[in-house]
N, C-alpha and C positions, 0 to 999 in steps of 0.2 A: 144767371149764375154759370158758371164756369165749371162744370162736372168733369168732366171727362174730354178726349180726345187729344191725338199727337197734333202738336203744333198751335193750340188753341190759344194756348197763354203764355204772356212773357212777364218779366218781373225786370222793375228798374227800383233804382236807389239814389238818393239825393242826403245830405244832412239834414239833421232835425236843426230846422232855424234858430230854438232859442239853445241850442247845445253846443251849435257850431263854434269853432274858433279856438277850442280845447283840444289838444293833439292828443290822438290815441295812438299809441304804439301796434306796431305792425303792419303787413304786407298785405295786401289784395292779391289771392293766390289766384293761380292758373283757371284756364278752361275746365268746365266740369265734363266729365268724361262722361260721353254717350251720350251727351246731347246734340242738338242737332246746328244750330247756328245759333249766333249771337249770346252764346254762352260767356260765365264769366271771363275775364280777363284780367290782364296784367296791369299794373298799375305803378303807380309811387309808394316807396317804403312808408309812407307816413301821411292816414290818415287826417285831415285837420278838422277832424270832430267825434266827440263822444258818442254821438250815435244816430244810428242811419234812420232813413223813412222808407221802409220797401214797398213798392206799389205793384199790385199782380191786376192784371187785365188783357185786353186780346189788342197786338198792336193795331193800328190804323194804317192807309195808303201809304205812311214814308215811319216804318217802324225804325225801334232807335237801331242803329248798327254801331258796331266795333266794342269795345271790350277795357275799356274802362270807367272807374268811378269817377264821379264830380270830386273835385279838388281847388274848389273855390270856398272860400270863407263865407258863410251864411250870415247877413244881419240878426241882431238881436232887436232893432226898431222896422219902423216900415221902411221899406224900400219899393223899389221898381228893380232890382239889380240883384237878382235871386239866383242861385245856382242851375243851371239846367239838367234834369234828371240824366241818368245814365244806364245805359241798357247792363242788367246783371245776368241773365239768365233766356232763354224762349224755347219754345217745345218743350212746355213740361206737360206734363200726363195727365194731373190733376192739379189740384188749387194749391198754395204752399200751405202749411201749420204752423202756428206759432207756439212756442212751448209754455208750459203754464205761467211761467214766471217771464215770458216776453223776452228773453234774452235771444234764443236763437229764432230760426224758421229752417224747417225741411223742405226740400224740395225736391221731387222723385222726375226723371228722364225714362222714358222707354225706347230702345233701338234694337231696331233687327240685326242679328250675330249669324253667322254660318250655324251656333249649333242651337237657335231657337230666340229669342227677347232676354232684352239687359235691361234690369232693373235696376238705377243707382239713384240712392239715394243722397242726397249731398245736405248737409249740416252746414248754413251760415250763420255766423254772429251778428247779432243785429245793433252790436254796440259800434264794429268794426266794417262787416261788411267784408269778413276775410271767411274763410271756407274753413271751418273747425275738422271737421271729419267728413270723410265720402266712401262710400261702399259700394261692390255693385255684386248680383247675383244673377244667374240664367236661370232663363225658365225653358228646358228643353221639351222634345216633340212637340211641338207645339205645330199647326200648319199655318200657310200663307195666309193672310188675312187677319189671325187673329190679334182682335183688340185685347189689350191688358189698362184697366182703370188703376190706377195705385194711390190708395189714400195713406199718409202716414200718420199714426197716433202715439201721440207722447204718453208715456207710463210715468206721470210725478212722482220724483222724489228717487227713482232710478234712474239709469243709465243705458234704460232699451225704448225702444221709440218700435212700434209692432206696426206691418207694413199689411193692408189689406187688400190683395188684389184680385178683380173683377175677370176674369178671365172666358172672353169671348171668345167662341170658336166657328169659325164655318164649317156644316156640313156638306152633303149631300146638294148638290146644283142639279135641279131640274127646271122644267116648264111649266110656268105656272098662267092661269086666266085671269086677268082682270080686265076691271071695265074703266076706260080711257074717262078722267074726269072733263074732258074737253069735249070731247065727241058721244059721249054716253055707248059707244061699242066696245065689245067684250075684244078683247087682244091676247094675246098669249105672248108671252115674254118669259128671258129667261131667271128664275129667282132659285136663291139659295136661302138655305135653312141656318139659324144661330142658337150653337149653347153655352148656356154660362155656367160656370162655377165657382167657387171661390176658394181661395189659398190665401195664409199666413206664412209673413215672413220678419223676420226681428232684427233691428240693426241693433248693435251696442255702440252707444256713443264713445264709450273706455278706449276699447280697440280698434272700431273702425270697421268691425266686422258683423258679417248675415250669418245667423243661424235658418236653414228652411232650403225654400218656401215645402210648407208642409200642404199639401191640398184636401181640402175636406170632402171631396168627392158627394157635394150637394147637388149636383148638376141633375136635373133642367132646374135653373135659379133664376131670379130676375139678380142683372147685376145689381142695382144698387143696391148698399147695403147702411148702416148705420153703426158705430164705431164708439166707443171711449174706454177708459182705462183708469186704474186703479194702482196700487204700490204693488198687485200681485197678480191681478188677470185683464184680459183683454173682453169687454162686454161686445158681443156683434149679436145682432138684428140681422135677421135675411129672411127671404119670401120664396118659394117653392115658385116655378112657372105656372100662372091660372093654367096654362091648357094643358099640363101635365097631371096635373091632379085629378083626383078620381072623379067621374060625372057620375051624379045621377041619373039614373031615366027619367028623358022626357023633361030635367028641369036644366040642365045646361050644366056649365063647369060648375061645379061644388067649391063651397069657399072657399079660399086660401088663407090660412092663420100664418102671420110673423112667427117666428123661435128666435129665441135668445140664448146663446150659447155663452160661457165661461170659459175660455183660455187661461191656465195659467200660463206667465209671460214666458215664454221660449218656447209654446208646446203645440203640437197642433190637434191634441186630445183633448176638448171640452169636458171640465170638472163636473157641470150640468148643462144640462140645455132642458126647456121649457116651452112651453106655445106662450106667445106675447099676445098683446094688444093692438086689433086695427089702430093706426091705419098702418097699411105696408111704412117699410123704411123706407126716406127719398132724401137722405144726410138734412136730415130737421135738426133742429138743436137738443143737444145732449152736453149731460155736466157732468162730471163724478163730484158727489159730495164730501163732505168732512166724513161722514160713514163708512166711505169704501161704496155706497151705494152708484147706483146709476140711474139717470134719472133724462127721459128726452121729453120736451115740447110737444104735443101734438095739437093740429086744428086749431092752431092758434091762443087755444087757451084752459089745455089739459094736461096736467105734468103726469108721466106716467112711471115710476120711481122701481128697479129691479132692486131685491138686497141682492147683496154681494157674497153674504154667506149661503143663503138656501134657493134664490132667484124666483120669490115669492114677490107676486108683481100688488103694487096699489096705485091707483089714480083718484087724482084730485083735480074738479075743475074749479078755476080760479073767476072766481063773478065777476072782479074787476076786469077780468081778459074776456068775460063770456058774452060778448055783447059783438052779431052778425050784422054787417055791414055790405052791401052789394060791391065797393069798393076794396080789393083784396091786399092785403098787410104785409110787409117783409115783417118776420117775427124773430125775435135773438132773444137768448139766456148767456147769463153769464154767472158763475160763480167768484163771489167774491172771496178773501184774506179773510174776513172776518166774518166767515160760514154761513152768509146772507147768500142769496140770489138775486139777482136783477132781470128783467124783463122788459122787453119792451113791445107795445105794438102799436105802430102809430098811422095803421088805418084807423083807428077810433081814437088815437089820439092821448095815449097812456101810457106810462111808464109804471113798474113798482119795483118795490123790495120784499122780499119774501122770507120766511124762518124757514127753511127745510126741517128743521128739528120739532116743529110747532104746526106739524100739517099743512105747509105753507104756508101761514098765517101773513095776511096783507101788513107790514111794517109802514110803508108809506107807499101812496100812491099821488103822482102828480098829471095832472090832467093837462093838455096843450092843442093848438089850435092842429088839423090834420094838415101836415106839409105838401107841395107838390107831387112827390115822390114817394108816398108810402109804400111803395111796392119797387123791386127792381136792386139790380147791382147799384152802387154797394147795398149791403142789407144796413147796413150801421147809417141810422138816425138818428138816434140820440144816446148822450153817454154820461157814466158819472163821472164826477169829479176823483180825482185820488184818495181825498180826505173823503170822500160819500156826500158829501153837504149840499152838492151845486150840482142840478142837472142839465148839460147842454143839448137842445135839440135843432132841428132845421125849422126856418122861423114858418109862417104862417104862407100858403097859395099866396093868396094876394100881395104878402109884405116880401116872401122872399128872406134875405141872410140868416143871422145864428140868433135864437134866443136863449136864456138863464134864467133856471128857477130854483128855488130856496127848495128844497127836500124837504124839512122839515113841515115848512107850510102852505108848499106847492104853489107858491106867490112868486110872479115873473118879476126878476130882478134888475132883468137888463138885456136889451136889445141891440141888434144893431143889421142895418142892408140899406144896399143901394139899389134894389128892385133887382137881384138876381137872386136866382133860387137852386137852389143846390138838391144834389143827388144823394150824399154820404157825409157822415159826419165822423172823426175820429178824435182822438184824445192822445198826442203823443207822450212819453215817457218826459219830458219837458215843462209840460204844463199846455205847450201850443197847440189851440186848433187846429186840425185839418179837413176845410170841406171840401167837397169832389164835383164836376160837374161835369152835365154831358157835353158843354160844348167848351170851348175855349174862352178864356183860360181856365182852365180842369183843375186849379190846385188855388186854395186860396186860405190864406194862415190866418189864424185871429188870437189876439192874446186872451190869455184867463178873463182878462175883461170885456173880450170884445173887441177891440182894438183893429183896425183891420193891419195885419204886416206886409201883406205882400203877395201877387198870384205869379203864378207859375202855369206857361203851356205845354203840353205835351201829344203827340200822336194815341197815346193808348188810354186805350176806353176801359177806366178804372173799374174793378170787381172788388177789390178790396186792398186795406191799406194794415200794413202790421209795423 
């Protein structure tokens, strides 16, 4: 996964195959400001597709350069004669966000300024592929070195997207002893000290503008934190630094308890804050429900649900998810339209649907052989269909491509691979599969049936696909 750091990730864009060929109006705007290379560019006034495929990952030895979108027409059957992706974006800070309704993605830059770090947020359409809104704000005194993480989170059903930033700073440089792991001798070298805090900042999509950043003055924090949002507050998860907190004698650091804090949106005043539930935050999956609640994944198969009014915490663990594996799981929730949840963990080889209204009560659960990759970028293995009916997953070790199964009666409906086995699986706004792979060719389409359409090679090592 792709957490944090300057320059770690870049983001390309190709058309969604079966959308291609439909002209959408408008322009592919300018370079995004404060970033660092290979940023947006200019383009042709017109689009020729409804909508784009954004792929975020760390480029390879010949990353994409220059500064326009693909402007080829995408088949609607199989081909060999696919668009080649096109570099959108690189040196972002953190991973991009997709908004709840998939239309847009945020993307955050961080650049050193004479009077401290620029944080800009940049708004694209993912229908277009053209830059909706961009904002940037400073984070002053800040010293040399310091890292800033910037996660953005969408607030449904408004118009502020709340910006959570990780805010590393170096201390104190002294000499410190360690013992060389090569030669087992003690050495002295020179090492510096890091502390974190964390700060809220709020873009409004309307205007274009930051409110903030307001700093919560938590410091000594671990940075990561855990994030989601509601029509009115912003839920964040943080962890106190183990070695800051108070020892006991004789038994070593005393634990350290998560808090959960309430931001209403634009404020940097938590309405409540609470002590949460092990385990620390480490951006695990988290949903807001149809309640206004908030609710994150933990251990692969513990939802642990904050209300939104009084931040009175309940956890449930889910038997279909509670079953330990020496093999370790990439794990996703997603909240669906129609106030279910889905799940998946396909170290053990499971999908479900869940009632949040009904104490997560198991809706369906579909069983499937454990794929190659159940662990690792991308996280997404298997997906539902739009209509909910049809689950796609990555097919089986041995067999390799995409398999389909009936939801209803968790019975495999159709298959399809020519002995290659895939890394990630997604579902775009189309209907078309998209699976991901580590080696070449990394992009490979398949229709609602299976069908295979078409691969596609690219330099960048896919984390995820919006």
């Amino acid at each position: 996964m792709l957490a944090g750091g300057l320059g770690a990730g870049a983001l390309i864009a190709l058309p969604d195959i079966s959308l291609a060929g439909r002209t959408a109006a408008g322009s592919v705007a300018g370079p995004v400001a404060g970033a660092s290379a290979g940023t947006i560019g200019a383009a042709g006034s017109a689009v020729p597709a409804s909508r784009y495929v954004l792929l975020y990952g760390t480029p390879g030895t010949s990353p994409f350069h220059g500064g326009s979108f693909a402007a080829a027409q995408a088949p609607k059957v199989r081909s060999s004669a696919l668009p080649a992706p096109k570099s959108v974006a690189a040196q972002l800070a953190s991973a991009p966000v997709s908004s709840p309704d998939q239309s847009s993605v945020a993307l955050v830059t961080v650049d050193a300024v004479s009077s401290g770090s620029q944080v800009t947020l940049t708004l694209v359409d993912s229908t277009t592929a053209v830059i909706e809104k961009q904002g940037s704000l400073t984070i002053t005194d800040v010293p040399e070195g310091t890292n800033i993480l910037a996660t953005p989170v969408f607030a449904p059903g408004t118009t502020t997207i709340a910006v959570v930033l990780a805010i590393t700073e170096p201390g104190a440089k002294r000499m410190i002893r360690k013992i060389d792991p090569l030669t087992g001798d003690l050495v002295t070298m020179p090492g510096t000290s890091y502390t974190s805090h964390h700060a809220l900042a709020y873009f409004d999509t309307a205007t274009g503008s930051f409110a903030g950043p307001f700093h919560l003055g938590n410091a000594p924090a671990l940075a990561l934190s855990t994030a989601a949002a509601n029509g009115s507050d912003l839920f964040l998860w943080t962890t106190a630094e183990p070695q800051a907190s108070q020892a006991t004698k004789g038994k070593g650091t005393a634990d350290t308890t998560p808090q959960i804090s309430a931001f209403p949106l634009g404020s940097g005043k938590p309405r409540f804050t609470v002590p949460g539930l092990h385990p620390w935050p480490a951006s695990e999956p988290v949903v807001t429900l149809p309640s206004g609640d908030a609710a994150r994944l933990v251990n692969g198969r513990t939802v642990q649900v904050c209300s939104a009014r009084s931040g009175d915490l309940t956890q449930t663990t889910i038997a279909s998810l509670n079953v330990i594996k020496a093999k370790p799981s990439a794990i996703t929730m997603e909240a669906r339209s129609d106030g279910t949840v889905f799940m998946t963990k396909p170290g053990i080889g499971k999908a479900i649907i869940t009632d949040p209204a009904d104490s997560f009560r198991v809706k369906n659960e579909i069983s499937f052989p454990v794929p190659t990759s159940p662990l690792g970028a991308p996280w997404s293995k298997a997906v539902l269909s739009a209509s909910g009916d049809t689950l796609y997953v990555l097919g089986a070790a041995k067999t390799g491509g995409v398999s389909a199964y009936d939801v209803a009666t968790g019975k495999l409906t159709g298959s399809y691979s020519q002995g290659d086995n895939h890394s990630g699986l997604y579902l775009l706004p189309s209907g078309t599969l998209l699976a991901t792979s580590a080696a070449n060719p990394r992009l490979t389409f398949y229709s609602s049936s299976l069908s295979p359409l078409g691969t596609l090679e690219t330099s960048l090592q896919i984390s995820a696909v919006f």
